[in-house]
Steps between C-alpha positions, in 0.01 A plus 500: 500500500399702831748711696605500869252710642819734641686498162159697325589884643876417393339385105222801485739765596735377195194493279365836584892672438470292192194686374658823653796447268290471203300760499802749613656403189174568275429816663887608431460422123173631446630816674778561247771526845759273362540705171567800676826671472668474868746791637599377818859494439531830346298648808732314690809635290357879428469682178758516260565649171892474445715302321462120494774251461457191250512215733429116426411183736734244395364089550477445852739244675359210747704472759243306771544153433247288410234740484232614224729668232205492269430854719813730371359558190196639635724709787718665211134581355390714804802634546489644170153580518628745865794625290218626267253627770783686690554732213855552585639295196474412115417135558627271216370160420754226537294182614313491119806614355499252224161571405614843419771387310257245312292884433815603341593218304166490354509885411815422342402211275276730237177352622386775710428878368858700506374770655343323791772195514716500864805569426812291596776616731345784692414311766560751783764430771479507861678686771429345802452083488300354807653214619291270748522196689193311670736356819208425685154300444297370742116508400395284814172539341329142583459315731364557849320302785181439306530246191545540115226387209428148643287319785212610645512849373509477148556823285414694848754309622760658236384856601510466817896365444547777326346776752758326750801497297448866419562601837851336519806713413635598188860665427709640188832652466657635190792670450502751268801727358515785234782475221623771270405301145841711386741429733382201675523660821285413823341831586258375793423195664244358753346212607079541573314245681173506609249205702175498609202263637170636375387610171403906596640692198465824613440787273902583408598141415104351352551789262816481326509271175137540521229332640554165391767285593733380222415178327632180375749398806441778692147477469485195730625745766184671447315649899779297719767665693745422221334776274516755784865427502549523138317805440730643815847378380428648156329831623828542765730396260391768224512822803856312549586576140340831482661652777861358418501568156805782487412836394725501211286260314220732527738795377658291234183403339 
């Protein structure tokens, strides 16, 4: 099959950021970079050394229609993963909760060692719940003026889709609130949104979570616009929390 003469810039372009692609990737893993231990945040935030209130990310709510819900369990991931990094909080593991108490039960049935056995009800409890809502989802992330995997341009042709669709733009909004786990009272609320229409990371939001971007659902989000509002929403969303946490938690704890 031979190509319009004025189609074969368009294709070799596509094929050379292909092979750029690639070998970015191998040179990141062979140079360790994504198992390095990123401090953005707390740069962002500033030392800290005080007291740290326990505080748990309950199952996020999806609240944008149609959309991908298969993403909220990997958004209640990284925000739990920028609780951690903030080091403002005890962090405490809600989303595997049941695989903890499956750890306990076992330690409790006599067929693991006593004195290494988990140990049933002292599962510690929280006192701040995060409460979020994804009330917006618009990924907008294919498309574009020049056509998808068919036709004349094959697997080029895919790319190319791709490159286009990337530069449409993508939006979030969640609202997210912070609720005494005693009293059930609403201590802060906000709603974060975030959009964008390229894929430039930028060193604050590229680095938080770490270098790679989530995986499963999320993963499909993966270098498009969507991730850079992701990784925004979540990174905004944590300073939120941070900064509206009242005092007397931190005293308290």
């Amino acid at each position: 099959m031979k190509f319009p003469f004025t189609l074969l810039p368009v294709v070799a372009s596509a094929v050379i950021l292909m092979g750029c692609s690639a070998a970015g990737g191998i040179t990141s893993s062979q140079s360790g970079a994504s198992a390095q231990s990123d401090t953005t945040l707390q740069e962002k935030l500033g030392p800290y050394n005080g007291p740290r209130p326990r505080i748990a990310v309950a199952d996020f709510q999806w609240k944008a229609g149609s959309g991908d819900r298969g993403a909220m369990t990997g958004l209640e991931d990284m925000l739990t993963t920028t609780l951690v990094q903030s080091q403002r909080y005890r962090v405490l593991e809600r989303s595997q909760l049941e695989a903890i108490q499956a750890e306990q039960a076992l330690g409790a049935s006599g067929e693991v060692n006593a004195e290494t056995a988990a140990q049933q009800g002292n599962i510690t409890g929280a006192d701040i719940l995060i409460i979020a809502a994804v009330t917006g989802w618009e990924p907008n992330t294919s498309g574009g003026s020049v056509g998808g995997g068919g036709g004349v341009f094959g697997e080029a042709g895919a790319l190319i889709g791709g490159l286009a669709g990337s530069r449409n733009k993508s939006s979030m909004a969640m609202d997210i609130r912070l609720v005494d786990a005693t009293t059930g009272e609403v201590i802060a609320a906000n709603n974060v949104t975030a959009e964008a229409s390229d894929v430039d990371l930028g060193m604050a939001l590229g680095g938080i979570t770490g270098g790679a971007f989530g995986g499963g659902t999320l993963g499909s989000y993966s270098n498009t616009p969507m991730e850079k509002v992701i990784r925004e929403c979540i990174f905004e969303s944590t300073l939120y929390i941070v900064n509206n946490t009242p005092s007397r938690y931190f005293e308290e704890s």
